[in-house]
ZAZA-722866 format. One record per residue (C-alpha): x, y, z; residue number from 1. Coordinates in steps of 0.05 Angstrom, whole numbers. Layout:
<pts>
PT      c1      c2      c3  seq
PT       X       Y       Z  NUM
...
</pts>
This chain:
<pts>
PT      c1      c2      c3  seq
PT     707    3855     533    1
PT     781    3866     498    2
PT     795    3821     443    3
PT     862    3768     453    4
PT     908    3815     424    5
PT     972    3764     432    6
PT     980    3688     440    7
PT     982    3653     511    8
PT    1026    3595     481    9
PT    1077    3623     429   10
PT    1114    3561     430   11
PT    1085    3483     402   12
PT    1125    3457     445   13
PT    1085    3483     509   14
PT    1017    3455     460   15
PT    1008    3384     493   16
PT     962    3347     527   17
PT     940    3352     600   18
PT     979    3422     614   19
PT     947    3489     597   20
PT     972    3557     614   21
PT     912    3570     657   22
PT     882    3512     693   23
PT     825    3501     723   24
PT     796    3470     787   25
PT     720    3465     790   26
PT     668    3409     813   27
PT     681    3346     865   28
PT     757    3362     869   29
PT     764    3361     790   30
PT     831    3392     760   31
PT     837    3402     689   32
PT     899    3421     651   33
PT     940    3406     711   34
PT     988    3357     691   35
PT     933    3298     671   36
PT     886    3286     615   37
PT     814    3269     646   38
PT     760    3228     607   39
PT     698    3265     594   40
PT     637    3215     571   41
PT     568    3235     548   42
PT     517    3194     531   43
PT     455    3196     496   44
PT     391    3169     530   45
PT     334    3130     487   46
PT     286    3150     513   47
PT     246    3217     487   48
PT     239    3267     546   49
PT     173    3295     518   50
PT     132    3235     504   51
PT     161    3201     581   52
PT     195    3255     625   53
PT     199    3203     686   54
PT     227    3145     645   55
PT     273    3206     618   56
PT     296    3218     682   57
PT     301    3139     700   58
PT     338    3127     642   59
PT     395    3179     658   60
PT     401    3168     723   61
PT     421    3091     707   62
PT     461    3119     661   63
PT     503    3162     703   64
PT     507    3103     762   65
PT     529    3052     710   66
PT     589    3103     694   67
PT     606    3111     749   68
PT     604    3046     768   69
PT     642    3025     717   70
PT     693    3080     732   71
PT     703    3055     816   72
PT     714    2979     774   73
PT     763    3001     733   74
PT     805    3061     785   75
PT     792    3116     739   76
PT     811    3165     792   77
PT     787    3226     753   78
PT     724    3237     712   79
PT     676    3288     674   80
PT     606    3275     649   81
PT     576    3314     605   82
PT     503    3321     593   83
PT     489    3345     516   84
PT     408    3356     514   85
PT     373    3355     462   86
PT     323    3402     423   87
PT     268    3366     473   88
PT     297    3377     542   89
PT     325    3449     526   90
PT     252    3466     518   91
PT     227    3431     587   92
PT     274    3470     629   93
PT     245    3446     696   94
PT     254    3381     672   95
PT     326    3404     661   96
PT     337    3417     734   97
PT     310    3363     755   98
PT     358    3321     718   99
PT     425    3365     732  100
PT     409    3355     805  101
PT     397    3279     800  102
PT     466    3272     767  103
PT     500    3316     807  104
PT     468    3290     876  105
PT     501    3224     856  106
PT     570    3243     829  107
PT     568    3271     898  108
PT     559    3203     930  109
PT     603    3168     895  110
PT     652    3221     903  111
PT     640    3214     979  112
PT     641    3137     973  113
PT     702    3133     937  114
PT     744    3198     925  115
PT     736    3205     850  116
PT     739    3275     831  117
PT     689    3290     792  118
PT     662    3351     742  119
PT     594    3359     708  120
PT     584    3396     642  121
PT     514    3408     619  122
PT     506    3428     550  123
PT     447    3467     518  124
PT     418    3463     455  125
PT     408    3508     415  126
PT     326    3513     402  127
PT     324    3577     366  128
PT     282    3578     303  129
PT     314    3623     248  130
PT     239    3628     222  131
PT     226    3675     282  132
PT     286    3703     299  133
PT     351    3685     336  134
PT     330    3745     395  135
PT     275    3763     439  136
PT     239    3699     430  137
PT     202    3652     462  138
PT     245    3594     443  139
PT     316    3642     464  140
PT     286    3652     535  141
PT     275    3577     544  142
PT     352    3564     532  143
PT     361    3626     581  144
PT     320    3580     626  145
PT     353    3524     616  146
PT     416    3552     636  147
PT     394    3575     691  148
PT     366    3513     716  149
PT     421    3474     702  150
PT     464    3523     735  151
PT     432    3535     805  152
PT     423    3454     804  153
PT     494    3439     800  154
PT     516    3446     737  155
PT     600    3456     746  156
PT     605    3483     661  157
PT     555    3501     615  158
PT     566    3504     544  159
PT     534    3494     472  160
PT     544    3496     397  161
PT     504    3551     382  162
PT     481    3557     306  163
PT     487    3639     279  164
PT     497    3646     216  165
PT     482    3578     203  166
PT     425    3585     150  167
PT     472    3634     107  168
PT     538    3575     114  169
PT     493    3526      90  170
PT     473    3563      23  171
PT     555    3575      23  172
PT     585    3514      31  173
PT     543    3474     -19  174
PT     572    3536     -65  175
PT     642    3523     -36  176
PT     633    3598     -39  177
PT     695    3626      15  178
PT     665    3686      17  179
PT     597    3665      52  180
PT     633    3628      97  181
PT     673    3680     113  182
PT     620    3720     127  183
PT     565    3666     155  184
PT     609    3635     199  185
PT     671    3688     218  186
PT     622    3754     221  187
PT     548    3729     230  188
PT     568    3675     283  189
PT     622    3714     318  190
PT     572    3772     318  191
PT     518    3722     343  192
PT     565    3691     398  193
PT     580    3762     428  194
PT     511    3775     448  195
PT     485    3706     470  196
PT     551    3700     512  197
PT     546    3759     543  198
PT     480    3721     576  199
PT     511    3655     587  200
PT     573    3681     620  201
PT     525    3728     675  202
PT     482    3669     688  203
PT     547    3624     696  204
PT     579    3678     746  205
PT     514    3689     790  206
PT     509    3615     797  207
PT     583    3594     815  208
PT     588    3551     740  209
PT     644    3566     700  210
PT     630    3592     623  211
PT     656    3526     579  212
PT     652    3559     516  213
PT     623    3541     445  214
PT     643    3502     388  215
PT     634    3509     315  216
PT     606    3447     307  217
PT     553    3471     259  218
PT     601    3497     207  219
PT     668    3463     225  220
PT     635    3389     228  221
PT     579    3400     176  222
PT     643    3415     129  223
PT     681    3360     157  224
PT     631    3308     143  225
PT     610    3334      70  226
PT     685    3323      64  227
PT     687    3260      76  228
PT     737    3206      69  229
PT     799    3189      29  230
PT     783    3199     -42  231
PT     718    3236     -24  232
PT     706    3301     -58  233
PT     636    3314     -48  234
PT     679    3371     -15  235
PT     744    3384     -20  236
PT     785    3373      43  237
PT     823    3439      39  238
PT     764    3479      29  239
PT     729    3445      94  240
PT     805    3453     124  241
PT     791    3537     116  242
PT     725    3531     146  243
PT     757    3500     210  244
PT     810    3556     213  245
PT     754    3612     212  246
PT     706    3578     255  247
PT     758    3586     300  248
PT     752    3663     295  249
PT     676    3660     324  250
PT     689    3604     376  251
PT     745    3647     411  252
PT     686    3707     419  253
PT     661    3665     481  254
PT     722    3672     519  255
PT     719    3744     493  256
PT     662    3753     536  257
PT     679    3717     599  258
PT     685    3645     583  259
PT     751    3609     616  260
PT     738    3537     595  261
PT     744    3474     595  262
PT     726    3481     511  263
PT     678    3438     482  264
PT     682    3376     457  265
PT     664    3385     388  266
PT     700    3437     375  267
PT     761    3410     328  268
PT     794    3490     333  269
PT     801    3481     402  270
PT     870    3471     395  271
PT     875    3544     354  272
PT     837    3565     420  273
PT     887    3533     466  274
PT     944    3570     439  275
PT     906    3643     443  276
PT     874    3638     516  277
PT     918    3585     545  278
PT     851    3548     579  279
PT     842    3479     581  280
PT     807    3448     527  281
PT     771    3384     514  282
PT     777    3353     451  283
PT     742    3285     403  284
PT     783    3234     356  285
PT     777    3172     349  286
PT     739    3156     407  287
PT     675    3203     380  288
PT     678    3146     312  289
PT     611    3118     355  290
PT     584    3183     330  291
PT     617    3202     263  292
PT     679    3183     220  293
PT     738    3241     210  294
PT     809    3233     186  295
PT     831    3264     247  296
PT     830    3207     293  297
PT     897    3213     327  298
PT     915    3280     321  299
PT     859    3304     359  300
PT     890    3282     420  301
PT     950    3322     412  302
PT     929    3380     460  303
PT     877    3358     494  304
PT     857    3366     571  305
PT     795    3331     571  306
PT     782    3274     519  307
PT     715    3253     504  308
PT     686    3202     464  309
PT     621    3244     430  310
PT     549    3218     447  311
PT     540    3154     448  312
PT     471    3108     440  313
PT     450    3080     518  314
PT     448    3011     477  315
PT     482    2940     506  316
PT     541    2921     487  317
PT     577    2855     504  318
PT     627    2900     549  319
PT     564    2932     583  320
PT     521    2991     566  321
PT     557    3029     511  322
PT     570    3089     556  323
PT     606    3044     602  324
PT     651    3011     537  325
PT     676    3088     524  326
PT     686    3105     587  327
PT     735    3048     584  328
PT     766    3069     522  329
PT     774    3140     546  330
PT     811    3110     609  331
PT     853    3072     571  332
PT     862    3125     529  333
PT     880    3179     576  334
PT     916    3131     621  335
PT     973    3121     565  336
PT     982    3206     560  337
PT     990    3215     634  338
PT    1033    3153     634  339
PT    1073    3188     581  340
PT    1064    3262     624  341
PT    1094    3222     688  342
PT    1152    3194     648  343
PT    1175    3257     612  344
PT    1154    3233     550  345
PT    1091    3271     529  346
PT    1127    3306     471  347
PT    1142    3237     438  348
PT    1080    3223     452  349
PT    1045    3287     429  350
PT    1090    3283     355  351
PT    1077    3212     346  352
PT     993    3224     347  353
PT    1005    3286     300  354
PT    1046    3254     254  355
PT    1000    3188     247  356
PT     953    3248     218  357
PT     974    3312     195  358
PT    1000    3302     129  359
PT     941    3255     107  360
PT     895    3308     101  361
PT     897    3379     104  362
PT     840    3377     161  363
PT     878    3352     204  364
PT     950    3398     179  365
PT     911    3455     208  366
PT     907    3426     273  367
PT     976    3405     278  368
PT    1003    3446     340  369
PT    1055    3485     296  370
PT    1006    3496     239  371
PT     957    3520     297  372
PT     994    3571     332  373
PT    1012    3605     268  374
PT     939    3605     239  375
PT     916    3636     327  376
PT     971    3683     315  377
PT     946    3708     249  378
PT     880    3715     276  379
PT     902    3763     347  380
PT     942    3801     295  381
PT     880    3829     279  382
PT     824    3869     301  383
PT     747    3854     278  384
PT     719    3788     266  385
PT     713    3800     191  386
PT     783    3822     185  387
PT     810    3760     232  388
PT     766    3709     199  389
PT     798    3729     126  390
PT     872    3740     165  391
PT     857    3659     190  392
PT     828    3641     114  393
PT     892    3665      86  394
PT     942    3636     136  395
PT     916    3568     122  396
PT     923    3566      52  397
PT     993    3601      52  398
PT    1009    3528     104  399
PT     976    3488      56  400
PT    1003    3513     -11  401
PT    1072    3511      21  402
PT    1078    3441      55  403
PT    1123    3401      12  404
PT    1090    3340      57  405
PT    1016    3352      49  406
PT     979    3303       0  407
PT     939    3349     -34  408
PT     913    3326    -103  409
PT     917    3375    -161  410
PT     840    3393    -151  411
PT     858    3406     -86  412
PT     915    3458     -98  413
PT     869    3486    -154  414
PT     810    3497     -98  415
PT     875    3531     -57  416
PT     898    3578    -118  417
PT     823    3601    -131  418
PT     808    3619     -55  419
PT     870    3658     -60  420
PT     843    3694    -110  421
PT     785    3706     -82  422
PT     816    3731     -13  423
PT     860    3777     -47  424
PT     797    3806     -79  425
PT     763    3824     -17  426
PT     751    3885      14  427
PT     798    3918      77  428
PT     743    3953     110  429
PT     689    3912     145  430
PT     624    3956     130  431
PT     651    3947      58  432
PT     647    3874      64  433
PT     586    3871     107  434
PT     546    3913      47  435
PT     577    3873      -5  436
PT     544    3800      29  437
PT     478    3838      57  438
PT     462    3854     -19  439
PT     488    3788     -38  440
PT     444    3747       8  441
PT     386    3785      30  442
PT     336    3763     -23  443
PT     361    3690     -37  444
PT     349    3671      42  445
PT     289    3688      73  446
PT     310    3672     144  447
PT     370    3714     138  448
PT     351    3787     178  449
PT     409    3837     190  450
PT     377    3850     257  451
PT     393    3784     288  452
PT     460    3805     283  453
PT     465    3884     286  454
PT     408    3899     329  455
</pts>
């Protein structure tokens, strides 16, 4: 497959909510990036699928009838659900298809009953053990499998956060060492995402699903939640800020091989994504707080297609199960930007959730449309996933360093002066650079085997 070689949206004033380039049209009726920002819940069941697969399947199919009960009460008139498994189900993948087609058989009814268009996004985990290998193994074939049954059971987009490179970013980023980074999560996982999407995308196509895509949620948000808060510096916020630019590098590989969207979620560099492809994306803010805290509540929402709300706990609530209470706040939510859309005034809109964000930390600068278009146009500039991933580092600290707006504290530009260093140290040539970090990190991680990722 060709790598992007130029940007779909050149212009942040085409990067809004609810229109993308190339939209989609999938499930019961469901359009996405067609002029309307949908709600996409997921929901995470109590009870564990291994010790009580029928109660497993009981659970979430109450689940999935109180949404979309809930939805008929309140008019949502479009919805997505998204079913995130975990480590258990992933390996049960009969189990797996017998839950996709419970969900789907009643989205159907309802969507019979009472014309809600409807979309179903089953996500897999990833199960591989880096102990063993990321390839040829026993636990890679069962997330194979479950693809496959959720697939051919009705699965409308499959998708996951898949985890190469992971071991070597998390002996990096407790370093705040750029250049592990770069190579954990900008080679190894880009190189890692080629060959497992090459698998999801066939099993997608043979099966009528569309190829979501991946996130970087294993980098991106592990960074973004060492980070912290205000006045947090268990991490500094520009350095997780770089890791979010480059984990965009190895999230666009899945659309690289075949995947059209809608993105993930979880991943925060969707919007980098959104400017390169042009597909619909579905995005998290302040509506995913049930699951963890970020400083990017607002802007988040900026460019999204989808908005989602993270997993949240099957627990009651006073407002009803706590799937149903953010499904509610995603209506609202999304109501307010098509309302906006519909009066002209989704620009306003758009600006005024970017600017309640962007220059409060430099997490959330780098996902300011204008910020994000220059740091995806850095990145097709160049060719190589080591090459784009230090083209995206250094992009995103030039923006930072030169913002006369940004509050960055003077440890913060410090952190910014000594990456720069760094980058401008680094070698042109990619064999160079993958030498360099195989001598560097093949004895201190045992996991770590240059054949997961060069085979």
């Amino acid at each position: 497959m060709p790598f992007f070689d130029h940007l779909e949206v050149c212009n942040s004033s085409e990067l809004v909510f609810g229109s993308a380039k190339h939209p989609l049209s999938y499930g019961l009726g469901l359009k996405v990036g067609q002029g309307e920002v949908v709600p996409e819940v997921k929901f995470f069941p109590r009870t564990l699928p291994e010790r009580d697969p029928e109660g497993f399947k009981a659970e979430v199919k109450a689940i999935t009838a109180d949404l979309l009960d809930r939805a008929v009460e309140l008019g949502v008139e479009a919805l997505q659900i998204e079913a995130e498994q975990s480590f258990m189900e992933t390996r049960k993948p009969e189990l797996v298809a017998e839950v996709t087609s419970l969900q789907k058989s009643l989205m159907e009814k309802y969507s019979d009953e009472h014309g809600i268009r409807l979309g179903l996004r089953v996500t897999v985990a990833d199960v591989r053990d880096f102990r063993e290998g990321l390839r040829s193994t026993t636990n890679y074939n069962l997330m194979l499998e479950a693809f496959e049954a959720a697939a051919s059971n009705g699965a409308d987009v499959l998708s996951i956060e898949s985890e190469g490179g992971k071991d070597v970013f998390n002996y990096s980023i407790v370093r705040q060492d750029i250049k592990g980074v770069i190579f954990s999560v900008g080679l190894l996982g880009s190189l890692d995402m080629k060959l497992l999407w090459e698998d999801i995308v066939d099993i997608a196509e043979r099966n009528g699903s569309l190829a979501g895509g991946d996130t970087a949620c294993a980098a991106g948000n592990t960074a973004m939640k060492l980070a912290g808060g205000v006045g947090s510096m268990t991490l500094p916020h520009t350095f997780a800020a770089l890791v979010r630019a480059v984990s965009a590098v190895r999230s666009l590989v899945a659309y690289e091989q075949g995947a059209t969207g809608p993105g993930k979620d979880c991943g925060y560099e969707n919007v980098i994504l959104k400017a390169i492809t042009g597909f619909p994306m579905s995005m998290e803010g302040k509506t995913s707080a049930c699951a963890h805290s970020s400083l990017l509540g607002n802007i988040a929402s900026a460019c999204c297609d989808l908005w989602s709300n993270e997993q949240v706990e099957n627990v009651r609530l006073f407002g009803g199960s706590a799937p149903q209470v953010f499904l509610e706040v995603l209506h609202y939510d999304c109501k307010l930007m098509n309302t906006a859309i519909r009066l002209g005034r989704a620009l306003e809109l758009r600006d005024a959730l970017v600017l309640s964000d962007k220059f409060n930390d430099p997490q959330a600068f780098v996902l300011s449309p204008d910020v994000a278009i220059e740091i995806a146009r850095s990145i097709v500039s160049e060719r190589g996933y080591y090459r784009r991933a230090k083209s995206a580092c250094q992009k995103a600290v030039a923006l930072m360093e030169a913002s006369p707006s940004l509050n960055l504290s003077p440890p913060e530009r410090r952190l910014l002066s000594s990456v720069k260093s760094v980058l401008g140290s680094l070698p042109e040539d990619e064999d160079a650079f993958k030498d360099q970090m195989i001598r560097t990190f093949a004895g201190k991680i045992p996991t770590f085997r240059e054949s997961d990722y060069w085979p």
